[in-house]
C-alpha positions in Angstrom: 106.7 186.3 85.3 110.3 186.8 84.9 113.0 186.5 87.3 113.1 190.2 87.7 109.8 191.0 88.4 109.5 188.8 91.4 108.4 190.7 94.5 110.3 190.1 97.9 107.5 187.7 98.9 108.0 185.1 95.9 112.0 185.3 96.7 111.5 184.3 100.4 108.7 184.1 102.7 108.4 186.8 104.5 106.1 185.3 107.5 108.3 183.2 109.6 107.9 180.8 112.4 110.5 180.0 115.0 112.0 176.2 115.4 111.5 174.3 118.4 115.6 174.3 118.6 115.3 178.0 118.4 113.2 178.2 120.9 115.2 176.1 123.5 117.6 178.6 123.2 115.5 181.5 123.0 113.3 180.8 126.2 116.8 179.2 128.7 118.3 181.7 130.9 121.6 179.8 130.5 122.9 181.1 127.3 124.3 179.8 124.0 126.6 177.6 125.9 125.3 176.6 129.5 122.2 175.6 127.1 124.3 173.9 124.4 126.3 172.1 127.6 122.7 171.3 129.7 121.7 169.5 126.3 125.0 167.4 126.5 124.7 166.2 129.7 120.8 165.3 129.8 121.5 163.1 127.3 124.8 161.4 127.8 124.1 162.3 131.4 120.8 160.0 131.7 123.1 157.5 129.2 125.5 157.1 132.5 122.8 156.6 134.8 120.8 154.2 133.1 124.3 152.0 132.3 125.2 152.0 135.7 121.3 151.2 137.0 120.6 148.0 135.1 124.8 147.3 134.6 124.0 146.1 130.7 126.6 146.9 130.4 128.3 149.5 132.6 129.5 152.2 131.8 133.6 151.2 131.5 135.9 148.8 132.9 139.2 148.0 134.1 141.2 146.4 130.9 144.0 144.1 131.5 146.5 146.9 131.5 144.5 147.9 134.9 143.5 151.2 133.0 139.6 152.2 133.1 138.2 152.3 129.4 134.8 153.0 127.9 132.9 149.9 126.8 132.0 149.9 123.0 128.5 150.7 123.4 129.1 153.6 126.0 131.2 155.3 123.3 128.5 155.5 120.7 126.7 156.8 123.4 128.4 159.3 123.9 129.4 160.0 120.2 125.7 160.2 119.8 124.9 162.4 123.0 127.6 165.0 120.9 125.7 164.5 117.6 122.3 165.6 119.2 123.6 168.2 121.0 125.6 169.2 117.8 122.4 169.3 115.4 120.5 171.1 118.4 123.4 173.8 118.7 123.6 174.4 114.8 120.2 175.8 114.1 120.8 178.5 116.8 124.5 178.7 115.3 122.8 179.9 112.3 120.3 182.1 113.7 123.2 183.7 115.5 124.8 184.1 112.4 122.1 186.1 110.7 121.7 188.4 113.3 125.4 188.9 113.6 125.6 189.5 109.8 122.4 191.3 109.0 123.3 194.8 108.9 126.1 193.9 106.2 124.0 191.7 104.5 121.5 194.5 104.6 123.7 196.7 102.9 124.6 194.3 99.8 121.0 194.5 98.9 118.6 196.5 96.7 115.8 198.1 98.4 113.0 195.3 97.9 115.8 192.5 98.7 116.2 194.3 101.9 112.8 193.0 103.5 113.7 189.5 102.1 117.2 189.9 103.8 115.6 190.9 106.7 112.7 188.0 107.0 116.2 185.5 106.6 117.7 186.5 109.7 113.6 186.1 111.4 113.5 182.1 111.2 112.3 179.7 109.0 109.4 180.5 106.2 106.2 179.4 107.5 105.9 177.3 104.2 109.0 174.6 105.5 106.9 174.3 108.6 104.9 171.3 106.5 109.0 169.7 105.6 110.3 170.4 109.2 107.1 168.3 111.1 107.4 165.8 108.4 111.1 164.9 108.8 110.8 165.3 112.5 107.9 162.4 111.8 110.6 160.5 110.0 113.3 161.0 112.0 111.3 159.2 115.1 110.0 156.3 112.6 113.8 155.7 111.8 114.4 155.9 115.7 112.2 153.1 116.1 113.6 151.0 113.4 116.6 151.5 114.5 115.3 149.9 118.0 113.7 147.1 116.0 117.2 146.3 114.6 118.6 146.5 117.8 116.7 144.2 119.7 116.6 142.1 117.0 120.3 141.6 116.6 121.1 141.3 120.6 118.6 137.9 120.3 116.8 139.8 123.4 113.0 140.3 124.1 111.6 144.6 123.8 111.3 143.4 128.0 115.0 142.7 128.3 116.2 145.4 125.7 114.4 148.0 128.2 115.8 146.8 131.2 119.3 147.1 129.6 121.1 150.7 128.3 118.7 150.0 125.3 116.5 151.8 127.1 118.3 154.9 126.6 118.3 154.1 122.9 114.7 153.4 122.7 114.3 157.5 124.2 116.6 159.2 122.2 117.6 157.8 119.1 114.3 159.1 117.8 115.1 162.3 118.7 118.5 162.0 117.5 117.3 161.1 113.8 114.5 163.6 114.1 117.0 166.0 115.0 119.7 165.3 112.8 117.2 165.9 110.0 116.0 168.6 110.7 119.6 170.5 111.3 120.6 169.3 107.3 117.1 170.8 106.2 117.8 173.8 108.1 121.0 174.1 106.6 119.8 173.3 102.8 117.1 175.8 103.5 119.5 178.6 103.9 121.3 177.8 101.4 118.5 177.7 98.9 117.2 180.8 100.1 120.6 183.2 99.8 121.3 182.0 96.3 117.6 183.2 95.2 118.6 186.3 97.1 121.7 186.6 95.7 120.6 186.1 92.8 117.8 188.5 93.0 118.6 191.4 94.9 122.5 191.3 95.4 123.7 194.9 94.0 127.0 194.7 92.4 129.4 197.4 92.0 132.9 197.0 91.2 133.8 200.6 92.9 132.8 198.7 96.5 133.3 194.8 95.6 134.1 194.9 99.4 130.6 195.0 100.2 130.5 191.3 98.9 131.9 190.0 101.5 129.5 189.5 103.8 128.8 186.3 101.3 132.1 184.5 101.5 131.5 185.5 105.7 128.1 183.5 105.3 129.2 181.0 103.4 132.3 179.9 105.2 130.2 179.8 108.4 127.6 177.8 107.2 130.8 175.0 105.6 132.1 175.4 108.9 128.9 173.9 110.1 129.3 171.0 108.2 132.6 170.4 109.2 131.8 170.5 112.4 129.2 167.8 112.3 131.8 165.5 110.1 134.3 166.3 113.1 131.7 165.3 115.8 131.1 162.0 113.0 134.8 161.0 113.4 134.1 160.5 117.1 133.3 157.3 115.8 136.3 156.0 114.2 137.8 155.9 117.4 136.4 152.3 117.5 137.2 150.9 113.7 133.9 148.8 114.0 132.0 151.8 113.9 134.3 153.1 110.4 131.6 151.4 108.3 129.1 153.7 109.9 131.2 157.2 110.3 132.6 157.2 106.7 129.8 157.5 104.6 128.4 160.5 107.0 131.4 162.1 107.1 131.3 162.3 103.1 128.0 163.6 103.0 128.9 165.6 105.6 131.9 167.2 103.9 129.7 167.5 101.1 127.4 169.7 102.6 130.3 172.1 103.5 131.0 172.3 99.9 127.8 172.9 98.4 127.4 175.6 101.7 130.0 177.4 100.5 129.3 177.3 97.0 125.5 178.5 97.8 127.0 181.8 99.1 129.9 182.6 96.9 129.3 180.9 93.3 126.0 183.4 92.7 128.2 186.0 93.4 130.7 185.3 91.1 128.9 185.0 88.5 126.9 188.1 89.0 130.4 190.0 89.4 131.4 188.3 86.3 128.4 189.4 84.5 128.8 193.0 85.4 132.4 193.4 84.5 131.5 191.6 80.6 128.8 194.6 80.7 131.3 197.1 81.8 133.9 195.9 79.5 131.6 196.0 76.5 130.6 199.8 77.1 134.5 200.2 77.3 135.2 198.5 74.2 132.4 200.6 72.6 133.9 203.9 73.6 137.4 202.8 73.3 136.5 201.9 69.3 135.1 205.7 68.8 138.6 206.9 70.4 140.7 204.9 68.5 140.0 206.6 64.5 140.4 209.7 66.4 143.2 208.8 68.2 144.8 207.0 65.1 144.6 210.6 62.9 146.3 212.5 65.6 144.0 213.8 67.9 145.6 214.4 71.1 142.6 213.8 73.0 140.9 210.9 71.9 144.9 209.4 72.1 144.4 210.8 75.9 140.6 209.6 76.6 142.1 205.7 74.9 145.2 205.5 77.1 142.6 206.0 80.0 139.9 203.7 78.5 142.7 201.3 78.7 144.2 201.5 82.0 140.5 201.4 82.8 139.6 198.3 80.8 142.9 196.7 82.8 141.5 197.8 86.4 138.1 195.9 85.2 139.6 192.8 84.1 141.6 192.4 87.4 138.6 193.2 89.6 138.4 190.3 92.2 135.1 188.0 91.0 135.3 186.0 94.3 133.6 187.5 97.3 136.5 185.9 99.7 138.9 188.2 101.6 142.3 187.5 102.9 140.9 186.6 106.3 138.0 184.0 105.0 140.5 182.6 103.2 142.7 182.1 106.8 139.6 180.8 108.3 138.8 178.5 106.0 142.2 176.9 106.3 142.1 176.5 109.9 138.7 175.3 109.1 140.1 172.0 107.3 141.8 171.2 111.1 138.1 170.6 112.7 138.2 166.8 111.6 141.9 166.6 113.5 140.3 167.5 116.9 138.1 164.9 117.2 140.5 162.1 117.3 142.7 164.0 119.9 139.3 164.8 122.0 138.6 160.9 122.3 142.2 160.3 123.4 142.3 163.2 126.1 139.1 161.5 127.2 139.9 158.3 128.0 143.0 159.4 129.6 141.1 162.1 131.6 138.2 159.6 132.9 141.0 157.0 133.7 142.8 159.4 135.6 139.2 160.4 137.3 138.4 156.6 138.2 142.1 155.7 139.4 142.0 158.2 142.2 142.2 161.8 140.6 143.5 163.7 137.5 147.0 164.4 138.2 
């Protein structure tokens, strides 16, 4: 069986099930953000508590400049509370995104890609529900080890590690790997899945290339994904101790933006490329039985060439790249998401200093 006689089912899955990050979403009456901020201050929430419980260590103290200042360890705390709540957030991000985008998306595709389209913007194939438990398996097995290290390198019994702000760690740094995990395979997933749609089912015609846009729409929102992870990542440079840990993450993290992007757009173009060779070769042909014609004076075969070749012209300079003027903006500002990080860890300091010194102005 060839590429083109696949059926919608061997494209995607068509019987979905719904992620337990969905679902979180789906079933609080708080909406995308009161959820997204609930999730935020559980964890780094129950972080605080426990510090200031067993006092190993607190949360912050007063530095010799008489300033309060996060401790090292409540910092990765909190970087890690943002990177949980971050991989939590983005699944919905994207389910948001397909709903948002469907009836666009919808109209891009031939009639039997439109029930794959559709089944995208429903969840996740039930056939990933094997990967998604698996790596949720691994992700708490690496939130263990990670414990094991841990305790190991503080030279402190599992008793004392629990009675310290390890036990925060020992809760939800399994969760925080299984997590993470599961938010890249969610995002590798879609992008596997549009470039066999794309690939598939896209319709091309060069009359309405506009109607490709919807792809560079996708695939900038699903880099921007990406980038935002890497930006939350940087959190962690504000402590250069940590670089060893944020730099390598960041890198993959950037290079999941890329390849995003390049899931959504690089089918595209070179389906639009195809089509415009095919166009220009049934140009060509025609053009080659005007041109005797035209050559032994016939008036119109010369007229019929000069419009073959202000047609062939209008061909060639078709757009092959489904990114408009505005993507294109996006994207730009897009590249400033790794800035804000490092200005967010600065305004809070200076904003729980002011807090702990007797108010913020």
């Amino acid at each position: 069986m060839t590429d083109s006689d696949a059926t919608p089912e061997q494209v995607l899955d068509l019987e979905r099930f719904t992620p337990a990050e969905t679902a979180l979403y789906r079933w609080s009456p708080l909406g995308f953000w009161g959820t997204t901020l609930t999730v935020f201050a559980v964890s780094f929430g129950s972080f605080a508590l426990i510090a200031e419980i067993t006092g190993r260590p607190h949360l912050g103290y007063v530095n010799a400049a008489g300033a309060w200042q996060l401790n090292t360890v409540s910092w990765i705390g909190f970087v890690l509370s943002m990177i949980l709540t971050t991989g939590v957030a983005l699944t919905q991000i994207g389910r948001r995104r397909w709903e948002t985008e469907r009836a666009s998306l919808l109209a891009a595709m031939d009639p039997q890609g439109r029930a794959a389209a559709n089944a995208l913007c429903e969840g996740v194939p039930a056939s990933w529900r094997r990967s998604y438990w698996a790596l949720t398996i691994f992700g708490f097995i690496g939130g263990l080890i990670f414990n094991i290290i841990m305790t190991d390198a503080e030279a402190v019994t599992p008793l004392e590690y629990v009675q310290s702000i390890g036990l925060w760690f020992l809760v939800f740094s399994p969760w925080l790997y299984a997590v993470g995990l599961r938010a890249g395979l969610s995002l590798a997933r879609e992008g596997r899945e549009m470039r066999k749609l794309i690939d598939r089912h896209a319709v091309i015609d060069l009359y309405h290339l506009e109607n490709l846009d919807i792809f560079g729409r996708i695939g900038l929102a699903a880099a921007g994904s990406w980038l935002v992870m890497a930006g939350v990542l940087l959190l962690f440079i504000a402590d250069p101790r940590q670089a060893w840990i944020a730099v390598p993450a960041i890198a993959l993290a950037a290079l999941g933006g890329v390849v995003a992007l390049t899931n959504a757009v690089r089918p595209i173009q070179r389906k639009v490329q195809a089509a415009k060779a095919t166009e220009l070769v049934e140009v060509h042909r025609h053009m080659a039985q005007a041109r005797e014609r035209a050559f032994a004076g016939d008036d119109a075969a010369a007229s019929a060439l000069a419009g073959l070749t202000d047609y062939e012209v209008w061909v060639e300079r078709r757009p092959e790249w489904p990114i408009s003027t505005s993507v294109t903006l996006r994207f730009s500002l897009y590249i400033l998401i790794p800035i804000l990080p490092i200005l967010g860890s600065y305004l809070f300091e200076k904003f729980a200093d002011r807090i702990l010194s007797g108010g913020v102005f």
